[in-house]
N, C-alpha and C positions, 0 to 999 in steps of 0.2 A: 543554438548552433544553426549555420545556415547550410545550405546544399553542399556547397563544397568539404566543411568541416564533415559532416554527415557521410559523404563519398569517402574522404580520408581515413576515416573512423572502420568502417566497414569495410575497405580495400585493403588497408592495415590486417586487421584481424583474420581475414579470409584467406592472408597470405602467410598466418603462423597458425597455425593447426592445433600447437597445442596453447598458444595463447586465445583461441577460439573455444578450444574443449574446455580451459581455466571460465574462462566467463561465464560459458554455459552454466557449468557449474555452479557458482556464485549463485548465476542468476535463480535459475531453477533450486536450489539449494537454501540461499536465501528465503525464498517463499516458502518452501517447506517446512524449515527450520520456524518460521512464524505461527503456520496453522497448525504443528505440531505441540510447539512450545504454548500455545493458547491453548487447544484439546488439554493439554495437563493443566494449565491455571485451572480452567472449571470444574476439569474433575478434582483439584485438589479446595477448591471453592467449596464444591459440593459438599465435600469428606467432613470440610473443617471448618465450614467459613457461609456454610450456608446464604444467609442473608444477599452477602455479596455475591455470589452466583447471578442472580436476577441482572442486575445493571452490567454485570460484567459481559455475560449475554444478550442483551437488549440491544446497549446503545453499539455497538460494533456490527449487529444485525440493520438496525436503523439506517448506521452511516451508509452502509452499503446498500440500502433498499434505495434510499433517497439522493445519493451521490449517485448512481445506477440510473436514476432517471434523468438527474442532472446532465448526466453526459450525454447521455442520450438527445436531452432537449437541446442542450449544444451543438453536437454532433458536429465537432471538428474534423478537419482530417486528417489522418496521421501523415506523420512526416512523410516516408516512403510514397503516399499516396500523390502528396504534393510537388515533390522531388522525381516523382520517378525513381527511384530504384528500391532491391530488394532489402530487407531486413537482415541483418546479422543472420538470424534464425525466422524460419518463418512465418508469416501470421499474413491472416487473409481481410482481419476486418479492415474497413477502407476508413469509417470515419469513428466517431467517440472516444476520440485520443484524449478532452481535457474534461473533467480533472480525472487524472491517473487511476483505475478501479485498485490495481496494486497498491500504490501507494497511501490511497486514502483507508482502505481495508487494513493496511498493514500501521497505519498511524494511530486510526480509532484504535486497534488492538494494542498497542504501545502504550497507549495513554490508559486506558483502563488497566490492565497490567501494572501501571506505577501507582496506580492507588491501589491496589493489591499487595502488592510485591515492589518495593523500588527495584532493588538489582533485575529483577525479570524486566521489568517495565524499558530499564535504559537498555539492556540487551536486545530488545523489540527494537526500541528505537534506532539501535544502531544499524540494526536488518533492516529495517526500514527504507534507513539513506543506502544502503546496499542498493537495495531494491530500483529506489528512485535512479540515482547513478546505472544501475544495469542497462534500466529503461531505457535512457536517451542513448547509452552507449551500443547498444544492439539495433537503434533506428527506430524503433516503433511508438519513442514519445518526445513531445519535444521537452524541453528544459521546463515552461511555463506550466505545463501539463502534471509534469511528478511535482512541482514546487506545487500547484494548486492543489494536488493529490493529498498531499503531506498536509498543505492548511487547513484543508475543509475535514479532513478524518482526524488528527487534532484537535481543531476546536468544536469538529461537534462530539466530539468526545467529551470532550472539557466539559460543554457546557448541559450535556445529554447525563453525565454524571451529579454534577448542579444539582438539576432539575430531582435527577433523584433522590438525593441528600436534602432537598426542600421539602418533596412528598413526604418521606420518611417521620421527618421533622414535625409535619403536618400533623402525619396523623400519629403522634405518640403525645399529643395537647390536645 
């Protein structure tokens, strides 16, 4: 989106009150409905499933350790900051808009989830693109930023569970 879409977007929403409170909603709602629905994967990992606990744990810990630095080392600005104006809702950081911390957090969990669980797994996912979608629509990411979000928490999901399915493999030979 460029300034003016960004302005539209925001001007829009600030002028329906309850089309503002829906989003919020979503938004924040969305995320929660994530870290929630993951807290029960692992304790139900735990109960029953022990094994998988570990990687279901790890690599979603991982994505976020090292996507966290990523953006950091980035350290884009966010749109609002570029644009000039305020956020849907408000947020004060100025710069490490790409790749999305939500997004990629909420991707890696998605994806470990569906080796777990499929129906939990695409449920994640679908919160996910909630999530990304919220993002750019409330101002504070751009479009490249939750797309990047969503790849890197994905595939290093993807390939963070790999790696663990090779160790395993390893060492039972």
């Amino acid at each position: 989106m460029n300034e003016e879409r960004y302005r539209r977007v925001i001007t829009w929403f600030q002028a329906r009150p309850k089309a503002k409170r829906g989003l919020y909603l979503i938004s924040r709602g969305a995320v929660a409905a994530v870290y929630l629905l993951y807290g029960g994967l692992l304790l139900w990992l735990a109960a029953w499933r022990q094994p998988l606990v570990i990687p279901a744990a790890v690599v979603p810990a991982a994505a976020f350790w090292l996507g966290s630095a990523l953006r950091a080392r980035i350290d884009r600005p966010r749109p609002y900051t570029t644009f000039g104006y305020k956020p849907l809702f408000p947020k004060e950081e100025r710069g490490r808009s790409m790749p999305s911390r939500h997004c990629f957090s909420a991707a890696a969990i998605a994806v470990v989830a569906w080796h777990c669980n499929t129906p939990l797994g695409i449920g994640l996912a679908v919160l996910a693109v909630l999530i990304a979608a919220s993002r750019v629509i409330t101002g504070v990411h751009y479009i490249s930023d939750v797309l990047a979000g969503l790849a890197f928490g994905s595939g290093f999901a993807l390939v963070g569970w790999q790696i663990y399915l090779v160790a395993v493999q390893a060492m039972l030979h």
